[in-house]
C-alpha positions as CSV (number, residue, x, y, z in Angstrom):
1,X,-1.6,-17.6,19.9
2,X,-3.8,-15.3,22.2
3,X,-2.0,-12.2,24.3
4,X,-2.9,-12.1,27.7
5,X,-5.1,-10.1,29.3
6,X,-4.3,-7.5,31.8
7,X,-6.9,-6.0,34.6
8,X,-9.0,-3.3,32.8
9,X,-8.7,-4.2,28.9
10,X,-11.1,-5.4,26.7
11,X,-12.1,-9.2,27.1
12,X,-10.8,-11.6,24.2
13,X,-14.4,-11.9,21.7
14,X,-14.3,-13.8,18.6
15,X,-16.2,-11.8,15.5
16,X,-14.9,-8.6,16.6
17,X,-15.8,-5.8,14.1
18,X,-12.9,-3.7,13.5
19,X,-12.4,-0.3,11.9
20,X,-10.0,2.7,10.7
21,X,-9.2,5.9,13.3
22,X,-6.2,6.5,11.6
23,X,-3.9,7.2,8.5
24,X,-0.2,8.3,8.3
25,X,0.8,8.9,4.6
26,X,4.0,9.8,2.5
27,X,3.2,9.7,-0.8
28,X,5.2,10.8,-4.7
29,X,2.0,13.3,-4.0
30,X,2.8,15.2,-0.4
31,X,4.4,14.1,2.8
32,X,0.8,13.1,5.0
33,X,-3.0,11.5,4.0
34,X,-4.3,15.2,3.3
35,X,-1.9,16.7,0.8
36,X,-1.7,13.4,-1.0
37,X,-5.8,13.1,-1.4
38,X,-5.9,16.3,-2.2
39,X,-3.6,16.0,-5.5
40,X,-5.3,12.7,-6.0
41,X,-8.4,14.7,-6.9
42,X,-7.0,16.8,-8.2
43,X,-5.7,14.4,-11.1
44,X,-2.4,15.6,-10.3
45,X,0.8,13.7,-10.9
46,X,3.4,12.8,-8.4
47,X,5.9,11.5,-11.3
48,X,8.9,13.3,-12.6
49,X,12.7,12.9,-13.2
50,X,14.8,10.4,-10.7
51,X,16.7,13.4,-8.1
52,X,18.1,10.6,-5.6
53,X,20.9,10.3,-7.9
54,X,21.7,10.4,-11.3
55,X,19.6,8.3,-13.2
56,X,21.5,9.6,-17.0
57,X,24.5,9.1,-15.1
58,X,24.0,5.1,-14.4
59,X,23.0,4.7,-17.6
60,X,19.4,3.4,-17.0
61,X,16.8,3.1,-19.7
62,X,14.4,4.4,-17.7
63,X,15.0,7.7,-15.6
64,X,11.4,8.7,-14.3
65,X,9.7,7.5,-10.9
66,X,7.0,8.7,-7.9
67,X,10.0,10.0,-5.0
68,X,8.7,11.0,-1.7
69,X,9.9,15.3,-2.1
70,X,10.9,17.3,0.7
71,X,11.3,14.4,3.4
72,X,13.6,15.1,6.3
73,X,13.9,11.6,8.6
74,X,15.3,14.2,11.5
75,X,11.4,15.7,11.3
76,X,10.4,12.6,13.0
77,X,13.5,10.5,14.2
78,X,16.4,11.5,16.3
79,X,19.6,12.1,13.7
80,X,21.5,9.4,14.9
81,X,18.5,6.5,14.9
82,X,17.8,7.8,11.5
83,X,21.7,7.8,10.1
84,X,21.0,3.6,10.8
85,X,17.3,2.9,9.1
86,X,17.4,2.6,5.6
87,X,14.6,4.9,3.7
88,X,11.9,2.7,4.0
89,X,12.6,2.1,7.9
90,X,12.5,6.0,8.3
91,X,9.4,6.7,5.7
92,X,7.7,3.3,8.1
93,X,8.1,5.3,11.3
94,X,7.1,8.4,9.8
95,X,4.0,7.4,8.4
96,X,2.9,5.5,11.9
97,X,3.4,8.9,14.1
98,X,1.4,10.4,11.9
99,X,-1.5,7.9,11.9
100,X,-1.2,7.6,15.7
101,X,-1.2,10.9,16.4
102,X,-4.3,11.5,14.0
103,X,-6.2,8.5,16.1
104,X,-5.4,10.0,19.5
105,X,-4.5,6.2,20.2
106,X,-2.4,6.7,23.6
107,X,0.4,4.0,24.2
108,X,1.4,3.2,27.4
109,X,1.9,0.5,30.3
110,X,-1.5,-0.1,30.3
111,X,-1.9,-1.7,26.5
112,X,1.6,-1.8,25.1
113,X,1.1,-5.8,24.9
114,X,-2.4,-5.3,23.5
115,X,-1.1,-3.2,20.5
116,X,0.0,-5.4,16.9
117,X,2.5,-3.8,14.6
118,X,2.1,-5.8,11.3
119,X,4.0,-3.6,8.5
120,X,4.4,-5.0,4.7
121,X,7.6,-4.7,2.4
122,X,8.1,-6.1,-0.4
123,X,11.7,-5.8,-1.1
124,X,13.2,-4.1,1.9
125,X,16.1,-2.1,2.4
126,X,17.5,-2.4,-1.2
127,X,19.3,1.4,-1.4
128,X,21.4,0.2,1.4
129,X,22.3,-3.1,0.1
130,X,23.4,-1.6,-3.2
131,X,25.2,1.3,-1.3
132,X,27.2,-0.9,0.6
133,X,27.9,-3.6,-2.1
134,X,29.6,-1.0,-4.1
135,X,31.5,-0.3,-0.6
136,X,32.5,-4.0,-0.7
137,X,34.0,-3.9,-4.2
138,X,35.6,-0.6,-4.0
139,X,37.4,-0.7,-0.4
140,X,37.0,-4.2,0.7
141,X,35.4,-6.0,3.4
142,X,36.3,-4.0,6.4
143,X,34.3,-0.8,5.5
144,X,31.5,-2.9,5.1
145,X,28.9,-1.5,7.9
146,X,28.0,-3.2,11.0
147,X,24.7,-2.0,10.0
148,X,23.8,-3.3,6.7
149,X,21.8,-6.2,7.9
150,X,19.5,-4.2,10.7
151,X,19.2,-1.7,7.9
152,X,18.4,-4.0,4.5
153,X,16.4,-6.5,6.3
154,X,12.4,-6.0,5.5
155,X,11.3,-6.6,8.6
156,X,12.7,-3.6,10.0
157,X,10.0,-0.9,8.8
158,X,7.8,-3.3,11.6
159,X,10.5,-3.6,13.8
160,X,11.3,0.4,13.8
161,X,7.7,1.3,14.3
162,X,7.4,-0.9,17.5
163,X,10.5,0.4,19.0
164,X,9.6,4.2,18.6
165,X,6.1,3.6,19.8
166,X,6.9,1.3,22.6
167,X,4.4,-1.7,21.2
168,X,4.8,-4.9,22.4
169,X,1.9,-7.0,21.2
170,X,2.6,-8.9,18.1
171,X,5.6,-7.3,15.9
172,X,5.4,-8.9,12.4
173,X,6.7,-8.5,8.7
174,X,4.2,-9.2,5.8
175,X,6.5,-9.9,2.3
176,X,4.2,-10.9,-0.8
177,X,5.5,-8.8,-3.5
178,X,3.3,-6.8,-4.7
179,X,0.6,-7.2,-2.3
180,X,2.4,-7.3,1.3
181,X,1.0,-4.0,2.8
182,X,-3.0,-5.5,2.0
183,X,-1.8,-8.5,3.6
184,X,-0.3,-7.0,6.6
185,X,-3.9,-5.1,6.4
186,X,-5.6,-8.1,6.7
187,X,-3.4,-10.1,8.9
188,X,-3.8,-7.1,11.2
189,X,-7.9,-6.7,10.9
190,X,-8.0,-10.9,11.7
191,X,-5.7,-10.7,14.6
192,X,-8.5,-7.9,16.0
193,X,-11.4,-9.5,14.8
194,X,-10.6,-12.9,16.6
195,X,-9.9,-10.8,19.9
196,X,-6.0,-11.1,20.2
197,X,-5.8,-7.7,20.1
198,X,-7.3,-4.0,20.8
199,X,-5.7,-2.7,18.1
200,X,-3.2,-2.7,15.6
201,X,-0.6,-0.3,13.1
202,X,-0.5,-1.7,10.0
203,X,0.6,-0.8,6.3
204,X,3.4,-0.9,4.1
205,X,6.3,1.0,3.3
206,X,8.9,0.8,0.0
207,X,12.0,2.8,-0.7
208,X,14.1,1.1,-4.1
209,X,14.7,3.8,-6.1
210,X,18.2,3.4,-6.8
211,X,19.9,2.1,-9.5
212,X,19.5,-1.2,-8.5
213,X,16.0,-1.1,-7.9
214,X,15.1,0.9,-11.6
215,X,17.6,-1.3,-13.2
216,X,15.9,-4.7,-12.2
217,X,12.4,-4.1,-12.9
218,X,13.9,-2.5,-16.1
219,X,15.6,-6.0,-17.3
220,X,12.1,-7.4,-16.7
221,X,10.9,-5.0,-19.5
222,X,8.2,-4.0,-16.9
223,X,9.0,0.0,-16.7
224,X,7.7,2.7,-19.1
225,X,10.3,4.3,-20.9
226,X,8.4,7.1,-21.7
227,X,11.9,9.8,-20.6
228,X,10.4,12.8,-23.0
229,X,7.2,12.8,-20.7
230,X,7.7,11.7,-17.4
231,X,3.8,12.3,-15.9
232,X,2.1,10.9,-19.2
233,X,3.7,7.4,-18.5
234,X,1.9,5.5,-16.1
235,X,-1.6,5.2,-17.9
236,X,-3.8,2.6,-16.6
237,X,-6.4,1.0,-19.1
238,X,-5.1,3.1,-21.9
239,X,-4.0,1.3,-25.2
240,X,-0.8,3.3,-25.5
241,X,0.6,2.1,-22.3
242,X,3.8,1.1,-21.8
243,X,4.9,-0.2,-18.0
244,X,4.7,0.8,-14.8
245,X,6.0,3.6,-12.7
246,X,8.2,2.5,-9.6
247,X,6.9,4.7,-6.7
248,X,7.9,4.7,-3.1
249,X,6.3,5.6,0.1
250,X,4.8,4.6,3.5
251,X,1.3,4.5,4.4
252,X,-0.2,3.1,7.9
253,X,-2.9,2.6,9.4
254,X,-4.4,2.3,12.9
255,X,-7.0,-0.1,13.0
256,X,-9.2,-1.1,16.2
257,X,-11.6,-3.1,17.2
258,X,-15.3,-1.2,17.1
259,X,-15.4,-2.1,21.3
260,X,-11.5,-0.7,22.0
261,X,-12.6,2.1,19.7
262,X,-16.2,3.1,20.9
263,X,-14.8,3.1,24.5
264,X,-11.8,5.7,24.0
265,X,-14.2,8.2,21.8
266,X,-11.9,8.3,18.3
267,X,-12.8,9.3,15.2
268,X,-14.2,6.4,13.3
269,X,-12.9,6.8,9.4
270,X,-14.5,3.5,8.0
271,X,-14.8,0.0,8.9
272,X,-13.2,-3.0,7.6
273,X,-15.2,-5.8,7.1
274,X,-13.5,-8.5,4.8
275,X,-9.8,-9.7,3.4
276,X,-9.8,-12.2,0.9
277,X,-6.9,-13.5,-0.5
278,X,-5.5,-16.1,-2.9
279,X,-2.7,-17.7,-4.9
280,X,-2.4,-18.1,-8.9
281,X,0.0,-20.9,-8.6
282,X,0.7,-20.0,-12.9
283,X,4.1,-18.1,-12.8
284,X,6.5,-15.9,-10.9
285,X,6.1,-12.7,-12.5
286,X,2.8,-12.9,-14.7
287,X,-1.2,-13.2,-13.3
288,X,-3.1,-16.0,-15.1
289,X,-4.4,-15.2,-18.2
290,X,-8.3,-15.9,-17.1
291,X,-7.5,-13.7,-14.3
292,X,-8.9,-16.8,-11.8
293,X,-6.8,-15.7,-8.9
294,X,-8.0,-12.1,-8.4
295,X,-11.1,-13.2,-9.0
296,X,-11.1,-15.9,-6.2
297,X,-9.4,-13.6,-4.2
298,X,-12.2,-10.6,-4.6
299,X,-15.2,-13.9,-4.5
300,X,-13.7,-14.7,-0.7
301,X,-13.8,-11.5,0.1
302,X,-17.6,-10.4,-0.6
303,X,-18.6,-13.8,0.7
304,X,-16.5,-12.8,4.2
305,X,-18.6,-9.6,4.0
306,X,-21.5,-10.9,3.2
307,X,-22.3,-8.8,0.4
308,X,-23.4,-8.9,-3.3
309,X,-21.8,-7.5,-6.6
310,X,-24.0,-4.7,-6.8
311,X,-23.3,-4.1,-2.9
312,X,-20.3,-2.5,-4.1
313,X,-19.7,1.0,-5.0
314,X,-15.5,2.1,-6.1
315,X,-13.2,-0.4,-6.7
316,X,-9.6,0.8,-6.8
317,X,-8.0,-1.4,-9.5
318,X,-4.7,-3.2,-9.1
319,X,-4.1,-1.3,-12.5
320,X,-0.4,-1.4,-13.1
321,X,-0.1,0.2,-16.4
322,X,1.5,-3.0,-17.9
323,X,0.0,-4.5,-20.9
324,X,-0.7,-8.2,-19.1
325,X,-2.1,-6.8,-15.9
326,X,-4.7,-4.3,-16.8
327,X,-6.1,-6.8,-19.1
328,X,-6.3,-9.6,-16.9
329,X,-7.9,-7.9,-13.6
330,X,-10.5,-6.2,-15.9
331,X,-11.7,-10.0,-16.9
332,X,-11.2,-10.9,-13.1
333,X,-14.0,-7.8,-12.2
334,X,-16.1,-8.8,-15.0
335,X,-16.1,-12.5,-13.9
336,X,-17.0,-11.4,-10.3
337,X,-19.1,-8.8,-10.9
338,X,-21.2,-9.8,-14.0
339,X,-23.4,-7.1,-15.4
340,X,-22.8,-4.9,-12.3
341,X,-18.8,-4.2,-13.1
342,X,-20.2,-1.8,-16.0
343,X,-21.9,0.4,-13.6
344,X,-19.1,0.5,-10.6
345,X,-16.5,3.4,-10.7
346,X,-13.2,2.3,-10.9
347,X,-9.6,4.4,-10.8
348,X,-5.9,3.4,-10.9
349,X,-4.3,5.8,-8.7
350,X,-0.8,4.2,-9.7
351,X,-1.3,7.0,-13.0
352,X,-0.1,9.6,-10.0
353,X,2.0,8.2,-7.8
354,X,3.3,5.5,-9.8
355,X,3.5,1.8,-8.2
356,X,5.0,2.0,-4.6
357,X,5.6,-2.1,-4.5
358,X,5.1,-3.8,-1.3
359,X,3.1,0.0,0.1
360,X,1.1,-0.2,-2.9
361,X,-1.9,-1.8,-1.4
362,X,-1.7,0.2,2.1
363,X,-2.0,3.7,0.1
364,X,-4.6,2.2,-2.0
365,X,-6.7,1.2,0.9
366,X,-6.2,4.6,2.6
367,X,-8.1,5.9,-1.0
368,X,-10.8,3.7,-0.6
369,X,-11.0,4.9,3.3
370,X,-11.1,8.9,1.7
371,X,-13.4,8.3,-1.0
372,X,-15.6,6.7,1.4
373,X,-15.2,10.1,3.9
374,X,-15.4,12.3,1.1
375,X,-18.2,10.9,-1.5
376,X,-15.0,11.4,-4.1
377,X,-13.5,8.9,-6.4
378,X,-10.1,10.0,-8.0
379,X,-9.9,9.4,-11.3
380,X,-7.3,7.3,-13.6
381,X,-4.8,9.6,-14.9
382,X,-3.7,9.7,-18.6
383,X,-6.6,7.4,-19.9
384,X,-7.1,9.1,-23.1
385,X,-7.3,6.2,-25.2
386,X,-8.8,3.3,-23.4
387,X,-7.7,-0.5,-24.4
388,X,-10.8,-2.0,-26.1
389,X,-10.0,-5.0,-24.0
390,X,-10.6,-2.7,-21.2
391,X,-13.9,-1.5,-21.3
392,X,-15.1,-0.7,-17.9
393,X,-15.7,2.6,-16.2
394,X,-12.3,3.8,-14.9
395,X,-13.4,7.4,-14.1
396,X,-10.6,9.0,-16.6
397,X,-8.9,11.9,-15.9
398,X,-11.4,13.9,-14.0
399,X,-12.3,13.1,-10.7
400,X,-15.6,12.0,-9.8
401,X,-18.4,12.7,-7.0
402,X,-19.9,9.4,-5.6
403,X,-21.6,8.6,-2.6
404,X,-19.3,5.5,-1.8
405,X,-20.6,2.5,1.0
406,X,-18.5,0.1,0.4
407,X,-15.2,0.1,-1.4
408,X,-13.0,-2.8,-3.1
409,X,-9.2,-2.0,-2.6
410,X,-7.6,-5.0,-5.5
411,X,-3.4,-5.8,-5.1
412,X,-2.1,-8.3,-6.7
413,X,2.0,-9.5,-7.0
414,X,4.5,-11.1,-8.6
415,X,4.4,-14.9,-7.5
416,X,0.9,-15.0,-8.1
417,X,-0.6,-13.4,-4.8
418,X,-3.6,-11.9,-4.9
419,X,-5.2,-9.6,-1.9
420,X,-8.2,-8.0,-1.7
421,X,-9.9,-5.7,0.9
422,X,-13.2,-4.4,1.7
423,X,-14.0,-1.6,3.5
424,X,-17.5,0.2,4.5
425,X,-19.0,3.2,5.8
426,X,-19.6,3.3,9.5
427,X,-22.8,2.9,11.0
């Protein structure tokens, strides 16, 4: 599909470089990109007791996760359109005023059409469902809302975004798990880099911290139970790990092509220069043992980008905190990166803000985008006693000056996806 052109925009132009001019962010570790960076270098945890309701109460075995503090939808949304989103609708919309005011990106009759708005979710609008299924069984069918479905479907963090901004190029919803914020990423960055758009918002947002949501992942025996010390329990690489941390969030990005970009003056932050991704086709909730996938996935993307192992300079790791995971990328880096992947920082920043799901990847990229601004790699939280099966540099606990080119962003998901994102200094 192409969009058609209107007198006075950029021509369609295959190979299209495309880059970053801006990043919204709500985050277990401050409510935009700069309070959230900052406690990421700080090596400070976003992770404490469950306040959105009464974790002890439900009686879940787990009662820790990353929240978003201090949010107020009506900050951003009118009171009634925010009554009808669902939390990771309202954190979606949030996170994209931010990033566009931050680009200076002006929307308007002129390149409404022109504009993508590709958003990630992995799950959706889960609180709601579960609110309104106990409404179901406990006054019947009639008090069920008219709005459960606009709320609960995932598509509507995308769907949201393009209403409040008034975009109406292509509206889409990436769902992969684990990985569906890196691929709306890169679904976004192809669309501009084969000219059928200027620009695009693009990212992920999650919101399941319920008891639902805790409950589920907990039945899968994939949550740290560690209650008695809530920020100690997502640690990355470390031998004592347990599980992960769910998290939730929003983070979105503006991305451009270099042309659309160049011509309105913005503030480049980094350019984008490869996606890669790939499927394990092994199981629906664990990565190949061998780790072939990720490392397929990370192989496309440096041939994409036409660079070399040692071309690269920070990868931030998948790095759940699960026993499987950790274990399995760290023989996926080593297979791709050979000798090299001993020398290249690497960080988990899941050990603060704990694993946002389907937003995971689109706050991970927005580290890689800041440690390339900043020449600072934030370090792996709690990774006192590393795994000896994980034996690479993982920058622990301290954060860590670098002068950072080019930066791996790794996100991988149940079903087997595997995504993969490079981005570069601009020059």
């Amino acid at each position: 599909f192409r969009l058609p052109a209107k007198e006075g925009t950029l021509p369609n132009k295959a190979d299209n470089r495309v880059v970053v001019s801006g990043i919204g962010c709500l985050s277990p570790l401050g409510l935009d990109m700069t309070t959230t960076w900052d406690n990421l270098t700080a090596g400070k945890s976003g992770i404490d007791y469950i306040t959105l309701f009464d974790a002890e109460a439900e009686g879940l075995e787990t009662r820790f996760a990353g929240e978003v503090t201090g949010f107020d939808p009506t900050d951003h949304i009118g009171r009634k359109e925010a009554r009808r989103m669902d939390r990771f609708a309202q954190l979606s919309v949030a996170a994209s005023l931010q990033a566009v005011e931050r680009s200076g990106l002006q929307i308007n009759s002129s390149n409404e059409d022109q504009i993508g708005v590709i958003v990630g979710s992995g799950i959706g609008g889960l609180t709601t469902l579960f609110n309104q299924t106990r409404v179901l069984i406990e006054s019947g069918p009639d008090k069920v809302s008219p709005f459960l479905v606009p709320m609960m479907i995932s598509d509507m963090a995308a769907a949201q975004v393009s209403i409040t901004l008034g975009i109406k190029g292509l509206n889409l919803c990436i769902t992969s798990a684990c990985s569906s914020s890196s691929d709306a990423i890169g679904v976004a960055y192809e669309l501009i880099k084969r000219g059928d758009a200027q620009a695009a918002i693009t990212g992920g947002s999650e919101a399941i911290i319920n008891p639902l949501g805790i409950a589920s992942f907990g039945a899968l025996k994939a949550l740290s139970t560690r209650n008695d010390a809530p920020q100690l329990a997502s640690r990355p690489f470390d031998v004592d790990r347990d599980g992960f941390v769910i998290g939730e969030g929003a983070c979105i990005l503006v991305l451009e092509s270099l042309a659309h970009a160049q011509q309105r003056g913005a503030n480049i932050l980094a350019e984008i220069v490869a996606y890669g991704a790939s499927g394990d086709a092994f199981h629906i909730t664990q990565p190949a043992g061998d780790g072939d996938g990720a490392a397929r996935a990370m192989q496309l993307a440096l041939s994409k980008a036409g660079l070399t192992p040692s071309d690269v300079d920070y990868i931030n790791a998948h790095g759940t905190s699960t026993n499987i995971n950790d274990k399995v990328e760290t023989t996926a880096i080593k297979s791709v990166f050979g000798e090299h992947s001993y020398r290249i920082p690497i960080s988990s920043t899941k050990s603060m803000t704990g694993h946002l799901i389907g937003a995971a990847g689109s706050v991970e990229a927005a580290v890689c985008i800041m440690a390339i601004q900043s020449g600072v790699i934030p370090p792996t939280l709690n990774l006192d006693n590393p795994d000896s099966e994980c034996d690479l540099d993982y920058v622990p606990n301290l954060a860590r000056q670098v002068d950072v080119t080019t930066a791996v962003s790794n996100t991988f998901g149940f079903g087997g996806h595997n995504s993969v994102l490079i981005f570069r200094k601009f020059s």
